[in-house]
SEFIZA-3560 file (N, C-alpha, C; in Angstrom, 3 decimals):
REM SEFIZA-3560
<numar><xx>-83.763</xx><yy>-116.734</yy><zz>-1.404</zz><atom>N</atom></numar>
<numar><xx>-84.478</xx><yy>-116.480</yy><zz>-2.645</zz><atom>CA</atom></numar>
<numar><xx>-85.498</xx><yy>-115.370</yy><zz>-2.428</zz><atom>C</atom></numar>
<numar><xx>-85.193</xx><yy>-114.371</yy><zz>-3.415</zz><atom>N</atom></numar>
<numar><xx>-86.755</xx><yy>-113.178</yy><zz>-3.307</zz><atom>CA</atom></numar>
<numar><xx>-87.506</xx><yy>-113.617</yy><zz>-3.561</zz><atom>C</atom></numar>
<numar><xx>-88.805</xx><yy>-113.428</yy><zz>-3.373</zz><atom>N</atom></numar>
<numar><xx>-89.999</xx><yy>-113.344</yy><zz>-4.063</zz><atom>CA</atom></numar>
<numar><xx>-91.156</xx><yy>-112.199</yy><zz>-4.357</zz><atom>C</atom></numar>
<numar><xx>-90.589</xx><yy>-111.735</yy><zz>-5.756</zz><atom>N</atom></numar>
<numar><xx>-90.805</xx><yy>-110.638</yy><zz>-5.998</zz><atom>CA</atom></numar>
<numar><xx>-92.101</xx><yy>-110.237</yy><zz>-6.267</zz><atom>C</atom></numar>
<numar><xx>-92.894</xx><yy>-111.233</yy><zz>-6.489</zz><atom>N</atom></numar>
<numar><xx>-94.667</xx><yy>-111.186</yy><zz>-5.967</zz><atom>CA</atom></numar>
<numar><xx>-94.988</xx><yy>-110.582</yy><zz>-5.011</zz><atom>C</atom></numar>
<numar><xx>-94.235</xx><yy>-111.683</yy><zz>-3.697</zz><atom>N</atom></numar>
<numar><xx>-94.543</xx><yy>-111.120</yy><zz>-2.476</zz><atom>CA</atom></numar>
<numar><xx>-94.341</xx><yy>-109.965</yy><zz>-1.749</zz><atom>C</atom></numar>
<numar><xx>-93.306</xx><yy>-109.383</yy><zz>-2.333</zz><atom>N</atom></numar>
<numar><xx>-92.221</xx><yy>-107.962</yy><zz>-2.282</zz><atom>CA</atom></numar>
<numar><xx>-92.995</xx><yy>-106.922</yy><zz>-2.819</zz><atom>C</atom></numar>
<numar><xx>-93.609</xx><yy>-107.093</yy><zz>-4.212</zz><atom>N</atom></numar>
<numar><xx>-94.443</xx><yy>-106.358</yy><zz>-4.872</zz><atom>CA</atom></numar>
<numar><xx>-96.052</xx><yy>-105.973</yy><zz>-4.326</zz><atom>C</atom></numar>
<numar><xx>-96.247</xx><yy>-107.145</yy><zz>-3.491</zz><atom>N</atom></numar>
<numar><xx>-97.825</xx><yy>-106.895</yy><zz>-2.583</zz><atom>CA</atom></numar>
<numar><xx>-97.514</xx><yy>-106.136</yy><zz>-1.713</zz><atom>C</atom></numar>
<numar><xx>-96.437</xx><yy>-106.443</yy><zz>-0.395</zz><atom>N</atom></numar>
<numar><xx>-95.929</xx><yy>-106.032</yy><zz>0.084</zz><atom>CA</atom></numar>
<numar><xx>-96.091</xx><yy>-104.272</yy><zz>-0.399</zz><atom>C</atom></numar>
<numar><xx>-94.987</xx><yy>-104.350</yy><zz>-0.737</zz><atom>N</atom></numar>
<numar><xx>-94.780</xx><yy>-102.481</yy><zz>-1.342</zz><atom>CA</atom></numar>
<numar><xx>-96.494</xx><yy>-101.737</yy><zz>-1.997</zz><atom>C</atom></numar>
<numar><xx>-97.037</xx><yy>-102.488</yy><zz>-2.277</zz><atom>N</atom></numar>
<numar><xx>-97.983</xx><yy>-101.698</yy><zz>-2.300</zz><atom>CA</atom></numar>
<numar><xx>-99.107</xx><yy>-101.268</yy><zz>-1.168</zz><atom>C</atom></numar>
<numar><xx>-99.100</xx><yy>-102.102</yy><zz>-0.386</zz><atom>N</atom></numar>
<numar><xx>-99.489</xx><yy>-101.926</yy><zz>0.995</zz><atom>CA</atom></numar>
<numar><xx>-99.234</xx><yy>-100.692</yy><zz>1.807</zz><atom>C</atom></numar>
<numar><xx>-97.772</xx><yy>-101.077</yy><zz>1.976</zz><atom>N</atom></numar>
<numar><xx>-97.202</xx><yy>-100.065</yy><zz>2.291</zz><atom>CA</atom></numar>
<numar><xx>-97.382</xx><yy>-98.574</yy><zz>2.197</zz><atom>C</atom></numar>
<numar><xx>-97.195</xx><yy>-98.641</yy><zz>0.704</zz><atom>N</atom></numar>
<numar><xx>-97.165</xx><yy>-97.437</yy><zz>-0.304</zz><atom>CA</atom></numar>
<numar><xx>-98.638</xx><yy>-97.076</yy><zz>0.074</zz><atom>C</atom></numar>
<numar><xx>-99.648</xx><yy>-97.474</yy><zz>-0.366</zz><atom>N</atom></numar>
<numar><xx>-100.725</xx><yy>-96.865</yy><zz>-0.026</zz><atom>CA</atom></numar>
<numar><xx>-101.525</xx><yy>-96.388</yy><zz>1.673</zz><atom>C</atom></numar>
<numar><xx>-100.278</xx><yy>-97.430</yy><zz>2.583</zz><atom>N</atom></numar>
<numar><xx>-100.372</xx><yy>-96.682</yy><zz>3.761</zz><atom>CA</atom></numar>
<numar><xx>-99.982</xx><yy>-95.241</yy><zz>4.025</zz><atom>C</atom></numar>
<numar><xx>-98.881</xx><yy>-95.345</yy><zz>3.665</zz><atom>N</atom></numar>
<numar><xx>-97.235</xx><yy>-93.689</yy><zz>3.512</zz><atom>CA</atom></numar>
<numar><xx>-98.782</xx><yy>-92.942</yy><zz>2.837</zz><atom>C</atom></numar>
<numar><xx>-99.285</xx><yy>-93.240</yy><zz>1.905</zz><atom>N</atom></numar>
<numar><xx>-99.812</xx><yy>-92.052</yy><zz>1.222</zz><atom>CA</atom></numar>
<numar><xx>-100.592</xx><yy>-91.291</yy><zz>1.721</zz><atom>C</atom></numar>
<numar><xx>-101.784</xx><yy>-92.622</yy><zz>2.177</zz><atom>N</atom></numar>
<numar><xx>-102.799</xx><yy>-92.271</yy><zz>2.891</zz><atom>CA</atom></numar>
<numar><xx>-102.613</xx><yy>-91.308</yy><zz>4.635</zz><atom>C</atom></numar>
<numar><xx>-101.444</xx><yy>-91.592</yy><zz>5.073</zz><atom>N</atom></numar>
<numar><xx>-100.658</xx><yy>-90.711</yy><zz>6.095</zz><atom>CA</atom></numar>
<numar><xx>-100.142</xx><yy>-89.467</yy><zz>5.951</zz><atom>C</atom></numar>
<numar><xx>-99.255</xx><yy>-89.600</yy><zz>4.489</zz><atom>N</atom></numar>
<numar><xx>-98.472</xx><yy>-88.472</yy><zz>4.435</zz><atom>CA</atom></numar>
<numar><xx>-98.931</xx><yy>-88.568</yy><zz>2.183</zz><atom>C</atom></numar>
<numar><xx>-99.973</xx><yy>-87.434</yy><zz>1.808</zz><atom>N</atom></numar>
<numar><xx>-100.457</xx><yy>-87.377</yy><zz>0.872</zz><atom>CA</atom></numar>
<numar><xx>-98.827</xx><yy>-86.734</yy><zz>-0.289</zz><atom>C</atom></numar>
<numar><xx>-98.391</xx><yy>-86.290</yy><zz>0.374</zz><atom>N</atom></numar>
<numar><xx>-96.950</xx><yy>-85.562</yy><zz>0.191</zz><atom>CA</atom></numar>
<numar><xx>-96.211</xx><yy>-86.666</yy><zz>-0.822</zz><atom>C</atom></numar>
<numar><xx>-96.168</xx><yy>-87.982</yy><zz>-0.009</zz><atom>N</atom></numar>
<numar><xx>-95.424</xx><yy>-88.940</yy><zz>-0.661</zz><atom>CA</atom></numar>
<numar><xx>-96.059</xx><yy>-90.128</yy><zz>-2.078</zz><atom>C</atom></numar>
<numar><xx>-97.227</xx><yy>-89.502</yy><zz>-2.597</zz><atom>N</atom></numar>
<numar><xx>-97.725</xx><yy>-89.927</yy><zz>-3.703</zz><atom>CA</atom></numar>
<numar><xx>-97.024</xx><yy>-89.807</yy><zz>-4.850</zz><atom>C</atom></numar>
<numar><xx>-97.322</xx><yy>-90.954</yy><zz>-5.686</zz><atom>N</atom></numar>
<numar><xx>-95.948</xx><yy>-91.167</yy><zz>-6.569</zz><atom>CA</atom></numar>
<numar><xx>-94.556</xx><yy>-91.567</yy><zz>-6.026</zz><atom>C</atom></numar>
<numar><xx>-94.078</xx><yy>-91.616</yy><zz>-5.192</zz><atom>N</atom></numar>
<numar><xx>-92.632</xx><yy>-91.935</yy><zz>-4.783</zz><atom>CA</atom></numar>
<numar><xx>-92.336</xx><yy>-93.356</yy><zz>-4.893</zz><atom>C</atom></numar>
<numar><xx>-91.244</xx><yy>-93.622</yy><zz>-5.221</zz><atom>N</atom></numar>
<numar><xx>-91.065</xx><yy>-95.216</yy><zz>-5.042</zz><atom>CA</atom></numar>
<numar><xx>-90.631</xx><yy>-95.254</yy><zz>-3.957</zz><atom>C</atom></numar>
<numar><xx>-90.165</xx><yy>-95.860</yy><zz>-3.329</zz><atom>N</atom></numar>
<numar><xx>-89.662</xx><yy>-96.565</yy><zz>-1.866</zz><atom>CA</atom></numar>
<numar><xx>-88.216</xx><yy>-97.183</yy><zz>-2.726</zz><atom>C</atom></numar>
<numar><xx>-87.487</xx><yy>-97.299</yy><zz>-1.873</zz><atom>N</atom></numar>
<numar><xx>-86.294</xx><yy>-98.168</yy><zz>-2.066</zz><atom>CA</atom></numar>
<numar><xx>-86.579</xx><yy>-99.177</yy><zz>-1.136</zz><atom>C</atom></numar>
<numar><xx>-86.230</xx><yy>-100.536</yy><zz>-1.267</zz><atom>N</atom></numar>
<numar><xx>-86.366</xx><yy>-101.754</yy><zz>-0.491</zz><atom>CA</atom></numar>
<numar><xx>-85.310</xx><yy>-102.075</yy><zz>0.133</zz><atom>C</atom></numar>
<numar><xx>-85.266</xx><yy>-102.595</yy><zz>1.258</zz><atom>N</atom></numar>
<numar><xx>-83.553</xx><yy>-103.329</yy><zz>1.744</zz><atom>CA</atom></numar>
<numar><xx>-84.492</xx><yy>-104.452</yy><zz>2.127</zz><atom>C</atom></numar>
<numar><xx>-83.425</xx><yy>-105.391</yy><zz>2.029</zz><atom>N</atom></numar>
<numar><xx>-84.037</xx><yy>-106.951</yy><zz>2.522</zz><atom>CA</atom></numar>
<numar><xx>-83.262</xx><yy>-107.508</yy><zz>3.956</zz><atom>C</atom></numar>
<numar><xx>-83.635</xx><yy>-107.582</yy><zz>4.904</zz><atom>N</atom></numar>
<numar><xx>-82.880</xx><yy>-107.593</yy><zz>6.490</zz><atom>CA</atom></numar>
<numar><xx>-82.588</xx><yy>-109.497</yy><zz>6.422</zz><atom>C</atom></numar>
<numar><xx>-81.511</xx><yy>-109.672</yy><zz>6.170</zz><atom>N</atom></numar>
<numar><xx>-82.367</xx><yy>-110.939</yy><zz>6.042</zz><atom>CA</atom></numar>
<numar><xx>-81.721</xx><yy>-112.149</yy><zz>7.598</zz><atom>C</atom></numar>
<numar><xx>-82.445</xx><yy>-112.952</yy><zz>8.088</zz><atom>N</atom></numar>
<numar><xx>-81.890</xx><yy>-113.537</yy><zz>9.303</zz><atom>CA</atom></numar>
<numar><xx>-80.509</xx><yy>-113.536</yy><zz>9.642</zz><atom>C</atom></numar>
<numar><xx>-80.466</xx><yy>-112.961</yy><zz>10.831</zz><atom>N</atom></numar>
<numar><xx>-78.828</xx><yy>-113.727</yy><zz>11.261</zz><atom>CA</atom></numar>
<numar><xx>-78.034</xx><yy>-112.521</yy><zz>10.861</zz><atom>C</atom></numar>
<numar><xx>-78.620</xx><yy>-111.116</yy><zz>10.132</zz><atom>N</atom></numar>
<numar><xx>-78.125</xx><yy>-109.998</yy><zz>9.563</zz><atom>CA</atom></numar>
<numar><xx>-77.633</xx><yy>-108.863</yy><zz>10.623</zz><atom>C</atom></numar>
<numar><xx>-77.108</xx><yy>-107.853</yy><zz>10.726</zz><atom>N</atom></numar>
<numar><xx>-76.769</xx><yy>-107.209</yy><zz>12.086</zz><atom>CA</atom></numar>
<numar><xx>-77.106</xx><yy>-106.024</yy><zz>11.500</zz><atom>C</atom></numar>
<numar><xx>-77.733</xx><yy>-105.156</yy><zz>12.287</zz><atom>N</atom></numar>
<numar><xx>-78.378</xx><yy>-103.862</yy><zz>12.457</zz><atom>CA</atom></numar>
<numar><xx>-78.249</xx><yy>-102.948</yy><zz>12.904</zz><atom>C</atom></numar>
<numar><xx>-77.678</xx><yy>-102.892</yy><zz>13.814</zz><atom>N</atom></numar>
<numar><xx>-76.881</xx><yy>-102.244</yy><zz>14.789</zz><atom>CA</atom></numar>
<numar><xx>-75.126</xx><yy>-102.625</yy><zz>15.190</zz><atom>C</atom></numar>
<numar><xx>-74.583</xx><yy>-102.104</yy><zz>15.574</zz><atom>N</atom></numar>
<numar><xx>-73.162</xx><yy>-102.491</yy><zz>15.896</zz><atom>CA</atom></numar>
<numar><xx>-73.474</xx><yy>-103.449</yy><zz>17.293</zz><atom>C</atom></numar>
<numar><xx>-72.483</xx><yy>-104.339</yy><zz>17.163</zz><atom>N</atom></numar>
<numar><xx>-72.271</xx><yy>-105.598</yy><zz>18.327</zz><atom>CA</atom></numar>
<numar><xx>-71.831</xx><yy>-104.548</yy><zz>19.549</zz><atom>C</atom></numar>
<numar><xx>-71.106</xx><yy>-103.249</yy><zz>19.378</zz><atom>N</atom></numar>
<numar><xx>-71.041</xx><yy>-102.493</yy><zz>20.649</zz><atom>CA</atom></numar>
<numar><xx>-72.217</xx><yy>-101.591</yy><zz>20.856</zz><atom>C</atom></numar>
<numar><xx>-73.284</xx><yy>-101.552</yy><zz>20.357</zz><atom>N</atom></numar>
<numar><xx>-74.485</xx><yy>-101.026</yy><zz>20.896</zz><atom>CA</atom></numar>
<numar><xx>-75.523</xx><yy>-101.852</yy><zz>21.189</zz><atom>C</atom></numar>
<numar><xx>-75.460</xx><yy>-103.474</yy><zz>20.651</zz><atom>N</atom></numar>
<numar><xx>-75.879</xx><yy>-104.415</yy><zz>21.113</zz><atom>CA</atom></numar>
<numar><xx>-75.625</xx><yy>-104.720</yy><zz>22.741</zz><atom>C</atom></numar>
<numar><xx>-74.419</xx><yy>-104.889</yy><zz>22.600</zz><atom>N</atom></numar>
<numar><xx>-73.707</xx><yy>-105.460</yy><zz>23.705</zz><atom>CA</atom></numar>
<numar><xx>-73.796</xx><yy>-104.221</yy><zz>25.241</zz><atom>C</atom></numar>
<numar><xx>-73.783</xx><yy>-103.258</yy><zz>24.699</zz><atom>N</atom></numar>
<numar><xx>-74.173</xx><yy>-101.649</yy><zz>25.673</zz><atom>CA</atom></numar>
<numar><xx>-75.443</xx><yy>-101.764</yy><zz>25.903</zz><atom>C</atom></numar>
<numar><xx>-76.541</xx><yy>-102.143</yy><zz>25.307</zz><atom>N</atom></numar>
<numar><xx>-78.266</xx><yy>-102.561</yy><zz>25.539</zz><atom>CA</atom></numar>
<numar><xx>-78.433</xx><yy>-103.571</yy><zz>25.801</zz><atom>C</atom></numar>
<numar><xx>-77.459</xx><yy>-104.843</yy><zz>26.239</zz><atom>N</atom></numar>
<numar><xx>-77.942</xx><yy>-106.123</yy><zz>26.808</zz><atom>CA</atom></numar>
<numar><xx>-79.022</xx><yy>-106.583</yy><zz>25.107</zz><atom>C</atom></numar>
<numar><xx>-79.359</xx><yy>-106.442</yy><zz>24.362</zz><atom>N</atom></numar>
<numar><xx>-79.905</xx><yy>-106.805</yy><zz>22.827</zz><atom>CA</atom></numar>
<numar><xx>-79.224</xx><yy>-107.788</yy><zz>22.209</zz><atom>C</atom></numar>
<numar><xx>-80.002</xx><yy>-108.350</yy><zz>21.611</zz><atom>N</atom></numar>
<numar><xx>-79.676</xx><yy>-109.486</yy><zz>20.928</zz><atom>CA</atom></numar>
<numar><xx>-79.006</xx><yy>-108.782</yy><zz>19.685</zz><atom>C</atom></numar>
<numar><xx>-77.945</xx><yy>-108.922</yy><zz>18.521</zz><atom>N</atom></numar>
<numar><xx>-77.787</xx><yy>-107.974</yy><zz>17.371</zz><atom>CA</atom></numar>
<numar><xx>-78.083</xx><yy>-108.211</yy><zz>16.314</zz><atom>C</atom></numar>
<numar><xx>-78.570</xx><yy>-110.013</yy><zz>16.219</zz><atom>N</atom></numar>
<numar><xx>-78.994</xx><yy>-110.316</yy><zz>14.783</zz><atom>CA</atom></numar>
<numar><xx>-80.899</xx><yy>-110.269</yy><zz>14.972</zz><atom>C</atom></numar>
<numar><xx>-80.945</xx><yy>-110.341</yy><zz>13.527</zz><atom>N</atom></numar>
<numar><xx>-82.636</xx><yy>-110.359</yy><zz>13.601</zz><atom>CA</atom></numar>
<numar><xx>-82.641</xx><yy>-112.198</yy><zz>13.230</zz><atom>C</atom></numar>
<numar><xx>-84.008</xx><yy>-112.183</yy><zz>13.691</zz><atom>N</atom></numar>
<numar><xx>-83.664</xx><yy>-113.880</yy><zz>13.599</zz><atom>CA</atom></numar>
<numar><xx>-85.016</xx><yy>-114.168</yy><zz>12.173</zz><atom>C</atom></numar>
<numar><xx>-85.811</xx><yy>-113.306</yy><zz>11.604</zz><atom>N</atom></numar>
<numar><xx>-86.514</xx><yy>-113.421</yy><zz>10.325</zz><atom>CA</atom></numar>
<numar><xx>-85.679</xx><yy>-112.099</yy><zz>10.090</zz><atom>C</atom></numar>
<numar><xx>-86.824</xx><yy>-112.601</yy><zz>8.476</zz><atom>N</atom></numar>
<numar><xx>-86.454</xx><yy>-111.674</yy><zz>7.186</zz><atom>CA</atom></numar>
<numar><xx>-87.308</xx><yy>-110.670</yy><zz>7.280</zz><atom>C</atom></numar>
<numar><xx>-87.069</xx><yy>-109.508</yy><zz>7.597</zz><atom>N</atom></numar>
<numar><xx>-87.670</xx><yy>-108.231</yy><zz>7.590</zz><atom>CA</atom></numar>
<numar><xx>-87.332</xx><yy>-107.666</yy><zz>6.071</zz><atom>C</atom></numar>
<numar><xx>-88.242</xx><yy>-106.294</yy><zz>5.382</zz><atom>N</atom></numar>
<numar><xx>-88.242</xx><yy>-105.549</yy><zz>4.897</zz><atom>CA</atom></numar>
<numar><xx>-87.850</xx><yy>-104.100</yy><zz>4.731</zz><atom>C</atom></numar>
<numar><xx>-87.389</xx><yy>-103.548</yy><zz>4.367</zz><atom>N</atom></numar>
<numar><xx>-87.198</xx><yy>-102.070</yy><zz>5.214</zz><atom>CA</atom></numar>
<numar><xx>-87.905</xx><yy>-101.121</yy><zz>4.272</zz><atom>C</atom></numar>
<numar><xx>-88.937</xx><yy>-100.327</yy><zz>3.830</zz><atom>N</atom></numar>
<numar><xx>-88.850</xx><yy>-99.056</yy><zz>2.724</zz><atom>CA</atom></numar>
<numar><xx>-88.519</xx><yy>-98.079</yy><zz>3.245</zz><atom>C</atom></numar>
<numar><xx>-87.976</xx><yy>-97.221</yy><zz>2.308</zz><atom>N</atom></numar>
<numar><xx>-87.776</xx><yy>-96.471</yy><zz>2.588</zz><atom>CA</atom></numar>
<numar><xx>-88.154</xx><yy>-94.923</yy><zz>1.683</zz><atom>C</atom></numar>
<numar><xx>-88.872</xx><yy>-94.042</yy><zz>2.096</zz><atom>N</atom></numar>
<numar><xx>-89.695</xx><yy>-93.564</yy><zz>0.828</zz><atom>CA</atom></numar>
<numar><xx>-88.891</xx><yy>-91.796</yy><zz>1.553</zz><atom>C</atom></numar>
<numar><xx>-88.102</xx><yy>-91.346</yy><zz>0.116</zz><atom>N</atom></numar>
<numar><xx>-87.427</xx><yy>-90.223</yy><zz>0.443</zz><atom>CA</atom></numar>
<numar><xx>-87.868</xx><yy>-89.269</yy><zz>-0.527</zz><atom>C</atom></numar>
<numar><xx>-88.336</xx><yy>-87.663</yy><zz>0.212</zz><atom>N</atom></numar>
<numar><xx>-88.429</xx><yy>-86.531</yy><zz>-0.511</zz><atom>CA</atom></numar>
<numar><xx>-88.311</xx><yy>-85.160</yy><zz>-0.365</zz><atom>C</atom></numar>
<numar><xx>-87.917</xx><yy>-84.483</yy><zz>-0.706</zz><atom>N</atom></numar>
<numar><xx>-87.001</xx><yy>-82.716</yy><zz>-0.545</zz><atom>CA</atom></numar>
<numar><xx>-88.116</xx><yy>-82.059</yy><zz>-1.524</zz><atom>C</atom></numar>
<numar><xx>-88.104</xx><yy>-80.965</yy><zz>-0.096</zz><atom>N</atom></numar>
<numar><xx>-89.284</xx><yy>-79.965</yy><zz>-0.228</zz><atom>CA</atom></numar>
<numar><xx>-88.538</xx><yy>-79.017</yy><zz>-0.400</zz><atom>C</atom></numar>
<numar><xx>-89.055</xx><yy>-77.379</yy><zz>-0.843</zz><atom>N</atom></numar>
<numar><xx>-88.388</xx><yy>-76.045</yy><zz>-0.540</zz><atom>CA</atom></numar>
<numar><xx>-89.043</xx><yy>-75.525</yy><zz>0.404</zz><atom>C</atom></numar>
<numar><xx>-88.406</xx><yy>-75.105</yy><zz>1.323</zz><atom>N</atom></numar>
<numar><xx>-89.074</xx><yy>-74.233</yy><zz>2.152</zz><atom>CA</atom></numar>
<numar><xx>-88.841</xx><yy>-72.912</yy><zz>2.147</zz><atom>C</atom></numar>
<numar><xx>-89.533</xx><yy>-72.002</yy><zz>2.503</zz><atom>N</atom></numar>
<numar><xx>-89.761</xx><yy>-70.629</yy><zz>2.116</zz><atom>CA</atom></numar>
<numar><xx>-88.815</xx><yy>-69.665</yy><zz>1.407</zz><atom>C</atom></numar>
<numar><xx>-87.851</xx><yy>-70.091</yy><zz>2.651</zz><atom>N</atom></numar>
<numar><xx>-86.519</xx><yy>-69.055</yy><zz>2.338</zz><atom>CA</atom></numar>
<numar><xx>-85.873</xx><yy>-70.123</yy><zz>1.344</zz><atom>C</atom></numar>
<numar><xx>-86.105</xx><yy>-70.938</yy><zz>0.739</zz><atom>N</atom></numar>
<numar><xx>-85.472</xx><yy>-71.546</yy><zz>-0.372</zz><atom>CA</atom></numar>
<numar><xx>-84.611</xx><yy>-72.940</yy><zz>-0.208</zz><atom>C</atom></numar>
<numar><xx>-84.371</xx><yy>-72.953</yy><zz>1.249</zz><atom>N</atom></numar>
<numar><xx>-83.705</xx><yy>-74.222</yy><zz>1.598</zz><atom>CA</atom></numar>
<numar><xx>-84.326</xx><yy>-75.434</yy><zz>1.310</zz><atom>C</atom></numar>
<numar><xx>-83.684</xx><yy>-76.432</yy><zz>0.876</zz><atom>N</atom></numar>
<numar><xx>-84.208</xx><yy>-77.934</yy><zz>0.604</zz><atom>CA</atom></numar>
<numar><xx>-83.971</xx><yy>-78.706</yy><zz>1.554</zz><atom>C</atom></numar>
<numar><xx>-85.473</xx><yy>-78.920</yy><zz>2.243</zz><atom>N</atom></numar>
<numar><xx>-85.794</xx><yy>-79.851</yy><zz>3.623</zz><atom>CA</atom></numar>
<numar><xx>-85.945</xx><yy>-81.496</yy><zz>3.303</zz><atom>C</atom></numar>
<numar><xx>-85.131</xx><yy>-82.326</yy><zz>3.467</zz><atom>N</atom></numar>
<numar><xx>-85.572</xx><yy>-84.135</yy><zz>3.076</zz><atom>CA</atom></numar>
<numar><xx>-86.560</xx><yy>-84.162</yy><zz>3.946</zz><atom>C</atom></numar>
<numar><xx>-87.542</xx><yy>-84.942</yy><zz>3.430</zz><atom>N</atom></numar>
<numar><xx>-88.762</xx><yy>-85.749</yy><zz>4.168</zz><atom>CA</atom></numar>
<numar><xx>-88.250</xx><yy>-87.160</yy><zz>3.953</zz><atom>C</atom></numar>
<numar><xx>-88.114</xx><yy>-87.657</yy><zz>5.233</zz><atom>N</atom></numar>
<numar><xx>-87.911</xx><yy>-89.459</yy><zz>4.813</zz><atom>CA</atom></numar>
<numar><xx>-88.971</xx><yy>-90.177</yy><zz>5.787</zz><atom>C</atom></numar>
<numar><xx>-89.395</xx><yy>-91.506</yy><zz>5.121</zz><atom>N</atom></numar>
<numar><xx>-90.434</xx><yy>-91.666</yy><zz>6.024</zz><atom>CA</atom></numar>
<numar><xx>-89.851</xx><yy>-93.529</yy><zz>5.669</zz><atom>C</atom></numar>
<numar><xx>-89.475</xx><yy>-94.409</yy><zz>6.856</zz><atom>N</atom></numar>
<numar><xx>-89.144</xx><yy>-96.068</yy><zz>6.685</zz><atom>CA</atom></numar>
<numar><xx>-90.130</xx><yy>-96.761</yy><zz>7.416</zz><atom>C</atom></numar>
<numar><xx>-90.352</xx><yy>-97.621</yy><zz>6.769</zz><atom>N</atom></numar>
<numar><xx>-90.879</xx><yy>-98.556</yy><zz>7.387</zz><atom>CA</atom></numar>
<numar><xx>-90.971</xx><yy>-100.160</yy><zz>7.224</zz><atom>C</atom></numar>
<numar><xx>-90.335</xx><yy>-100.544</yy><zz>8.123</zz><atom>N</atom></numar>
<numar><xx>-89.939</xx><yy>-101.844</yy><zz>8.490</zz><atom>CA</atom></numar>
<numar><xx>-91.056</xx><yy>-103.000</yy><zz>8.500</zz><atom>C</atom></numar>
<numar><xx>-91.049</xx><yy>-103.948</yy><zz>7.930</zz><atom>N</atom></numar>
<numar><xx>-92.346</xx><yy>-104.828</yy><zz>7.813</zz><atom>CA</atom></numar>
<numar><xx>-91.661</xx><yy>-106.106</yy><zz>7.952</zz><atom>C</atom></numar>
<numar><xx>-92.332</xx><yy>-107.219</yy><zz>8.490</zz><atom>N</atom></numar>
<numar><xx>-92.039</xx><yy>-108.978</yy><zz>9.090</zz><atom>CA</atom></numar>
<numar><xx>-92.087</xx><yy>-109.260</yy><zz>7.497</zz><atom>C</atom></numar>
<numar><xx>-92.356</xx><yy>-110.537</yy><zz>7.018</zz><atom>N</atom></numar>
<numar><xx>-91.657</xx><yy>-111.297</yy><zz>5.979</zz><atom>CA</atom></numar>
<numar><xx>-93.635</xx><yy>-111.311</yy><zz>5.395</zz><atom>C</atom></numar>
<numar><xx>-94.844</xx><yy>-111.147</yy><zz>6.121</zz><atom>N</atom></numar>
<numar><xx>-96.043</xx><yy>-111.284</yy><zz>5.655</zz><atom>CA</atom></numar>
<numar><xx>-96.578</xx><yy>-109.986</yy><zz>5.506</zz><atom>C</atom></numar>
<numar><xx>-95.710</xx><yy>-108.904</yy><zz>5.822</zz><atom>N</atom></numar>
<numar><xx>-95.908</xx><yy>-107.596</yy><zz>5.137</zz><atom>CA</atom></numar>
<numar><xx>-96.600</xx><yy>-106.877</yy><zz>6.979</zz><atom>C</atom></numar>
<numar><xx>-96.584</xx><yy>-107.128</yy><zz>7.870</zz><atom>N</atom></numar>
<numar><xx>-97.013</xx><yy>-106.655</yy><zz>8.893</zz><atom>CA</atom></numar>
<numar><xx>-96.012</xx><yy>-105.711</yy><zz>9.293</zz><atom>C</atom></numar>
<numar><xx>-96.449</xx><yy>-104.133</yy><zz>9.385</zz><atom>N</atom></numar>
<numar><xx>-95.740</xx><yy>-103.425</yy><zz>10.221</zz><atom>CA</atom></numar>
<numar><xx>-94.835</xx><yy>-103.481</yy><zz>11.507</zz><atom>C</atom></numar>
<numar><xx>-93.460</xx><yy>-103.396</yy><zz>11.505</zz><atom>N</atom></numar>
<numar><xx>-93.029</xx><yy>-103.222</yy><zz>12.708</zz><atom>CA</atom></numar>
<numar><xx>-92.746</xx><yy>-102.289</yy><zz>13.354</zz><atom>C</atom></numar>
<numar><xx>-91.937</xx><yy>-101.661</yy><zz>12.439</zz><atom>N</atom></numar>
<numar><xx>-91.770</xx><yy>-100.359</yy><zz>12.573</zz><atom>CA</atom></numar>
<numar><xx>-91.930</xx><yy>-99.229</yy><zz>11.488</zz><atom>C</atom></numar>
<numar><xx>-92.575</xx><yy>-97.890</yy><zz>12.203</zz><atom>N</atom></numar>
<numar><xx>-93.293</xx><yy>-97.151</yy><zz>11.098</zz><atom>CA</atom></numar>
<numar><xx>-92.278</xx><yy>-95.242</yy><zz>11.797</zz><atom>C</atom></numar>
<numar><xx>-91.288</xx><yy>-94.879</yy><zz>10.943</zz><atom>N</atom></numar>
<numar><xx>-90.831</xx><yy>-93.573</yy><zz>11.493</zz><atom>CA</atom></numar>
<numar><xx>-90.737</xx><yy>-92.545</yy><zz>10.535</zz><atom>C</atom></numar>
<numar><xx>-90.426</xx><yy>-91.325</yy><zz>10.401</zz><atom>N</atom></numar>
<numar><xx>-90.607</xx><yy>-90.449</yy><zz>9.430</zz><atom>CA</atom></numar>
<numar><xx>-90.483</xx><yy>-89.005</yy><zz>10.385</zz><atom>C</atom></numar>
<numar><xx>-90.093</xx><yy>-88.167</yy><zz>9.527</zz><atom>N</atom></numar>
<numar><xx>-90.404</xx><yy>-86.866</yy><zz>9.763</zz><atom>CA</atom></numar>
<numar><xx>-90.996</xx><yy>-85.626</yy><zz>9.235</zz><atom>C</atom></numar>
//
């Protein structure tokens, strides 16, 4: 079961972290994925190649907050920036470029 309260605190947390980091990503929504226990993340042969366990054993979060810049000569550069949060909204993982 979601709980879209908690999802909704959650994301704003977040969101006002991304911003406060990267001012770039103000206004953006995030897309959500829901990881949820027992879910696989990786392939069982890159598990199994890292000695890793492959399921997650809680419900993680994932955002994911995506945006395309121009750069000089005119090319369109994606900025993506995810970040992975435990089920009480605590950072796990925070990556971007």
């Amino acid at each position: 079961m979601v709980d879209e309260k908690k999802i909704n605190e959650i994301k704003k947390m977040i969101t006002d972290t991304v911003v406060k980091d990267s001012p770039e990503f103000k206004g953006i929504e995030p897309t959500i994925k829901i990881i949820e226990p027992g879910e696989l993340v990786v392939s069982k042969k890159t598990t199994d190649k890292l000695g890793l366990s492959e399921a997650k054993t809680k419900k993680e979060y994932k955002f994911s907050f995506r945006k395309k810049v121009i750069a000089e000569d005119g090319a369109e550069i994606p900025i993506v920036v995810h970040v992975t949060t435990d089920e009480k909204g605590k950072i796990i993982r925070y990556t971007g470029n």
